[in-house]
N, C-alpha and C positions, 0 to 999 in steps of 0.2 A: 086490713087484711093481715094484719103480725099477731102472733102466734107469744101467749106467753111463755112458752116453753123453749121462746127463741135464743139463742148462744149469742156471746161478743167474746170475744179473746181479749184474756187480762194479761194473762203472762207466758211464755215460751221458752222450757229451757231444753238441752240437748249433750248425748253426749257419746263417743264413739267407743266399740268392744269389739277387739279383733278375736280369733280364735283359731288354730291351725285344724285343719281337717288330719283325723287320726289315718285316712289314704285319699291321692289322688280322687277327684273326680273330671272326668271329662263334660265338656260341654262345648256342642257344634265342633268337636274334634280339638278341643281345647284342654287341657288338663289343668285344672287349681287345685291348689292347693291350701285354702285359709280361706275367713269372710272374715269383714266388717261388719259390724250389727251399729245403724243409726238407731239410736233411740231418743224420746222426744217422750216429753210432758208440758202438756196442756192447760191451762189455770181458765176455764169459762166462768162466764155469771150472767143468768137468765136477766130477763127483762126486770121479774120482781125482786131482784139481789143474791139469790139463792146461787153459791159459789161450787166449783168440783174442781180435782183436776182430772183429767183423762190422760192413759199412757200411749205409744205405738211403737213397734220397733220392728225391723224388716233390715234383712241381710243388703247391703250393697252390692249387689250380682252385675259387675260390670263384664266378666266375659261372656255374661249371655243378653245384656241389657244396653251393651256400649261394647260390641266384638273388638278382637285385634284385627278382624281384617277394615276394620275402620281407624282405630286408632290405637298404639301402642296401649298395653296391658296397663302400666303405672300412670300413665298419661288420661287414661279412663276412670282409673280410679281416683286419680286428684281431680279430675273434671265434677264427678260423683258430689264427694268431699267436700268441693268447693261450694256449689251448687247446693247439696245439704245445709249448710251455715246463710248461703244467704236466701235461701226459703224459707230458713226461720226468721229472719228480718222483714221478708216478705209476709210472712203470716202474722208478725207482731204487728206490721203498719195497718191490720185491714180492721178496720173497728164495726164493720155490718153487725148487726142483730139476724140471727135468722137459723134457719137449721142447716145440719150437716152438709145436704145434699145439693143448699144454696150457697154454702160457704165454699164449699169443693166448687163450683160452678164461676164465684167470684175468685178465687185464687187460683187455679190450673193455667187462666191465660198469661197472669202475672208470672207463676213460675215460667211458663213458657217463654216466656220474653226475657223473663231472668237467664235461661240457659243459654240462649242466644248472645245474648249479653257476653256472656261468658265464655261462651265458644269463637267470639270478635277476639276479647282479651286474650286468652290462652292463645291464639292463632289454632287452632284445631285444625286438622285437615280436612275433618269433617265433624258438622254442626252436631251435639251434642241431640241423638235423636229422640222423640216424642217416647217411646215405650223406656229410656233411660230417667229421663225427666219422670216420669210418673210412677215409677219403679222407687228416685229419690226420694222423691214427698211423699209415700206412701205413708210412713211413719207419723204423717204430720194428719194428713186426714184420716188413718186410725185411731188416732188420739183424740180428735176434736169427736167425732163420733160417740168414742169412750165414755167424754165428760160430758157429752149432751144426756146419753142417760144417766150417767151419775147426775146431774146437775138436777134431773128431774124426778130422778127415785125410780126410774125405769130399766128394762132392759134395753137397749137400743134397737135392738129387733122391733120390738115392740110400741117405738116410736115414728112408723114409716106410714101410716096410712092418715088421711083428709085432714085428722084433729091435730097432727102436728106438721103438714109442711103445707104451704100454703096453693103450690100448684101442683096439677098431676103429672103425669108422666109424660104427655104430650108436650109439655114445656122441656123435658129435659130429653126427647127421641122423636117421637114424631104426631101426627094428628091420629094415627092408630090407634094409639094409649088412650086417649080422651077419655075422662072419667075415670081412669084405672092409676092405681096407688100401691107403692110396694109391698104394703101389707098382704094383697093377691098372690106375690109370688113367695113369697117368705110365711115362716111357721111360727107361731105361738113358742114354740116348743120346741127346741131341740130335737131333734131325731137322737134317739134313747145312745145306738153306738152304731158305727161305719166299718167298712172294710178298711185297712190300709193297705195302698199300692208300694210292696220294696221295690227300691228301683234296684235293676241289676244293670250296673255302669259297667259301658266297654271294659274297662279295665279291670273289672271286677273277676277272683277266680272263679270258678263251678264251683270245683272239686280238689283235693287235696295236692291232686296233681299237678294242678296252676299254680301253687300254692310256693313261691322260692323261699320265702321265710316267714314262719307263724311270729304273729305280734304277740301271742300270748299275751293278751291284755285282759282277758275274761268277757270279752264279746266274740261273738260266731263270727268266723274266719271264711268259710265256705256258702256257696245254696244252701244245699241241705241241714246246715247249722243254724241257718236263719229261719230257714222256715219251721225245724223241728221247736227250737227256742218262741220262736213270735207266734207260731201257728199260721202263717202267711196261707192265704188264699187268692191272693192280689200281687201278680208281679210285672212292674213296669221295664221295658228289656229297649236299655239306650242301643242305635245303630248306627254305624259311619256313615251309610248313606252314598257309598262314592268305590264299594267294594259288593256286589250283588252275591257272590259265591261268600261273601264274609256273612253276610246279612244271614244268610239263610240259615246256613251251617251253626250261626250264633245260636237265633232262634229254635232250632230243632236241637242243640245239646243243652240249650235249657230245657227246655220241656221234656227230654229225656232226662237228666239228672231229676225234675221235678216231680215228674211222674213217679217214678222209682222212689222217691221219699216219699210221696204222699201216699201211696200205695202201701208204703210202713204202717202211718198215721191212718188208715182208711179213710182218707177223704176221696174222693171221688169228683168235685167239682172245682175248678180252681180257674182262675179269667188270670191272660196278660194287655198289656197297653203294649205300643210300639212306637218309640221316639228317635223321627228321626233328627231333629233340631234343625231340620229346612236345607238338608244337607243334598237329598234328592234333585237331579239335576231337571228333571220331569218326573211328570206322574208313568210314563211309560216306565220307569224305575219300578215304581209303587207297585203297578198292575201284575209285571212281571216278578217281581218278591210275593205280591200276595197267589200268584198264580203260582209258582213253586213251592211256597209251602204248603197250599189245596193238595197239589197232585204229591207230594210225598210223604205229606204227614197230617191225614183230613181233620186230627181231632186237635191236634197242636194249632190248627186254623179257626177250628169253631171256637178252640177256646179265645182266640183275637178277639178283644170285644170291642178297640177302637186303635185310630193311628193318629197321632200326632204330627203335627204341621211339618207335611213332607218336603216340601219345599220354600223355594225365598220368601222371607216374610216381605218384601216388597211387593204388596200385589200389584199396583199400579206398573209399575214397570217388568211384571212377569205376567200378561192378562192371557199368553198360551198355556199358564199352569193352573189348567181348569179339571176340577177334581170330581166333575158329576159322573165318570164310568166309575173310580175308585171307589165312589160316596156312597154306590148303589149295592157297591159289597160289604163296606166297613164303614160305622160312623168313620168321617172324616174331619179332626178338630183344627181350628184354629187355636193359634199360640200366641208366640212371637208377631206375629202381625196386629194380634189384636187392639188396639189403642184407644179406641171412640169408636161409637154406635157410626159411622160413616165407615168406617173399616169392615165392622162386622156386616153390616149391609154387602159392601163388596164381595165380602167372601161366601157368601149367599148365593151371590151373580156367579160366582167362578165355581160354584159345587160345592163349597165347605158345608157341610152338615153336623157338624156341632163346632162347642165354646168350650174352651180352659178356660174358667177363670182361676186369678190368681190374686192373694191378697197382696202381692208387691205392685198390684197396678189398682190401688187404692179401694178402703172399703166402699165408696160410693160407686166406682164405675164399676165393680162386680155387681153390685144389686142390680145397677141399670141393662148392665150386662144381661144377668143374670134372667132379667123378666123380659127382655128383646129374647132373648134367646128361647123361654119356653111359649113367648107368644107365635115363636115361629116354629115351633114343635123342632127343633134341635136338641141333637145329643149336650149334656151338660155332665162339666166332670172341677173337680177342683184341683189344683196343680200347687208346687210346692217350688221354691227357690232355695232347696234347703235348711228351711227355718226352723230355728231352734226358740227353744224358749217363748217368751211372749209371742213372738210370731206367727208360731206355729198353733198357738193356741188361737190367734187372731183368724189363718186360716182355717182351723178346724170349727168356729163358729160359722166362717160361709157353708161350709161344707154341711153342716148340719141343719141350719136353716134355711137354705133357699130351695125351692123344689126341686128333685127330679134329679138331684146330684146321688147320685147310690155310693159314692168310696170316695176316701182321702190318700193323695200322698204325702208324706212324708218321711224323710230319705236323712234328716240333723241327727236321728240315732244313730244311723250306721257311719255316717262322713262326720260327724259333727259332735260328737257325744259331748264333750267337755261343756261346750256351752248351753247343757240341759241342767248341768249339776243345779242342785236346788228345788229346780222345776219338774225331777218327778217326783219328788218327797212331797213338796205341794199338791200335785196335780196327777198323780200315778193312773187314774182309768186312762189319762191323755197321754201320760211318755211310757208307760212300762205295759206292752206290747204283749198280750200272754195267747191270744184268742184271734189271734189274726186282726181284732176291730180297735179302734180307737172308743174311749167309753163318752163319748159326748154331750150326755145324759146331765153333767154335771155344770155346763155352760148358760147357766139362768141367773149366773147374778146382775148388777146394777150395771148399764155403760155394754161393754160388747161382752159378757157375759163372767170376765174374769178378775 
């Protein structure tokens, strides 16, 4: 049953890139200020000798991956850190033959046991949790992936159906799949370019009048800066969650400032997302924000095209935050909570109607994700942790290959620029923003496409 095309891990190295954000972002009422970038390279060699390496790299987002109100901000991040280094120890020991999807499947428990491990040692007040861990190693199995199709002269896309993994899908979700292989849910082809989602962070000004001191740094300082600059048609609008006249008021002065620029521009059609970062104390929050911005401002609500995991990502112990009246107005996505096809199933049960995927929760459980999710006709959308650089490029390949995803976020231009440097003189349809879209079109070479 092995597959010449199957991987073994030769070598493993790694290395850490901090970078200060050019402003504040909040996250679940958190403000940061900098990311860590893990990066990780990969050394495979197929069955027949045929050697690559593969890269991966993915921001370490512990206030929204490992919160403070779990454990102090520095104390998250060294738990991360740590965790990151001895996952690559964890990834050097495992000498399997086999593809990506079987390699993620044999190291995820290890890590898991690793983080535990480590959350004994450090004393943690609380266990270092599943969506942190997976978030960590994200970089480790983007990279194994990477080198599987370098290894093989492919795209990695293009290495997902019968001829290279040995079991279907049913092995890796449920008897549902039987017979069915990710090549089903995933494209040939890039989808040519995507919308991208700005996000507009609570802290973010409108208008010149929020504005206490210009950075004058030669990026757009206001809304209306960004979108005349980028040609935004996609704006993702962060919410407290914990403040319903804040919520609202937020909402309706974006979409008036936005209006009034686009109406410059003549555009005419423009969609937002709404994040609340699981801030909502119930969905009777939810109902009654989407029901005030209906009754006062009908087109700023059409334009709503989905909302963001309104509440605690614990579904298990919130099983009253059942989101089927919400879901019947607005796709309803899962976030934060998502971690395993057993997750997603729950939130199915409680009303969630669609999937963020993200590439910090690894490129194999996005695909799985990714094809649970359209086998149950769910909204799908791809979500961002800020990633800059390789990252960002990593999630712009989900985002253009798997079905049914229509837009990208990414939000490392506007918080993050510094650690792009390079990577738009490289890669310019991907970072340099003219048309509102991300150019995608360009994501077909060997490994995950870059």
């Amino acid at each position: 049953m092995s597959k010449s095309t199957d991987i073994r891990i030769v070598d493993v190295q790694f290395d850490f890139e901090k970078h200060q954000y050019r402003t504040p972002l909040k996250f679940g009422g958190v403000p940061t200020d900098h990311c860590i970038l893990f990066n990780v390279s990969i050394q495979v060699q197929t069955r027949d000798g045929k050697e690559a390496q593969g890269k991966g790299s993915m921001p370490l987002g512990n206030v929204w991956a490992f919160p403070p109100r779990y454990v102090p901000f520095e104390q998250s991040l060294n738990a991360m850190t740590s965790l990151a280094e001895l996952a690559v120890d964890n990834t050097l020991d495992c000498n399997l033959y086999a593809h990506p999807l079987e390699l993620s499947e044999e190291l995820e428990p290890i890590f898991l046991n690793t983080a535990n491990e480590l959350s004994e040692s450090m004393q943690l007040d609380t266990r270092i949790p599943k969506l942190c861990t997976v978030v960590t190693t994200s970089p480790i199995d983007a990279a194994i992936h990477d080198a599987f199709g370098k290894a093989n002269g492919i795209n990695s896309y293009n290495g997902l159906d019968q001829d290279y993994i040995q079991s279907d899908l049913s092995h890796f979700l449920n008897e549902e799949f039987t017979g069915k292989y990710l090549d089903q849910y995933t494209t040939r082809h890039p989808k040519p370019d995507m919308p991208i989602y700005h996000l507009v962070g609570a802290l973010d000004p409108l208008t010149d009048i929020d504005l206490n001191e210009r950075l004058d740094d030669g990026l757009p300082e206001t809304l209306p800066e960004w979108i005349e600059a980028d040609g935004l048609t996609h704006l993702k609008i962060k919410l407290n969650g914990d403040d319903l006249d804040w919520d609202v008021a937020r909402v309706l002065a974006i979409d008036k400032v936005t209006a009034e620029t686009q109406e410059k521009r003549g555009v005419k059609n423009w969609n937002y997302s709404a994040d609340f970062n699981e801030t909502c104390k119930d969905v009777e929050y939810l109902l009654e924000f989407l029901n005030r911005i209906q009754e006062t401002e009908a087109q700023a609500f059409e334009r709503l095209a989905y909302i963001e995991q309104p509440t605690d990502r614990d579904l298990e112990s919130h099983p009253e935050n059942k989101m089927h009246k919400a879901a019947e107005i607005k796709p309803v996505v899962i976030d934060e909570s998502l971690t395993d096809f057993e997750t997603l199933l729950l939130a199915r049960d409680q009303g969630y109607s669609g999937v963020a995927l993200k590439a910090c929760k690894g490129q194999s459980q996005a695909l799985l994700m990714g094809a649970a999710a359209q086998e149950y006709n769910m909204f799908l959308a791809v979500q961002d942790l800020t990633c800059p650089g390789a990252s960002f490029l990593h999630s712009a390949g989900l985002a253009a290959r798997i079905r049914g995803v229509t837009a990208i976020e990414g939000n490392a231009r506007q918080f993050c620029p510094s650690a792009n440097d390079g990577w738009c003189e490289e890669y310019p349809s991907i970072f340099n923003i003219s048309d509102g879209t991300v150019g995608t079109q360009i994501l077909t070479g060997p490994g995950l496409g870059h």
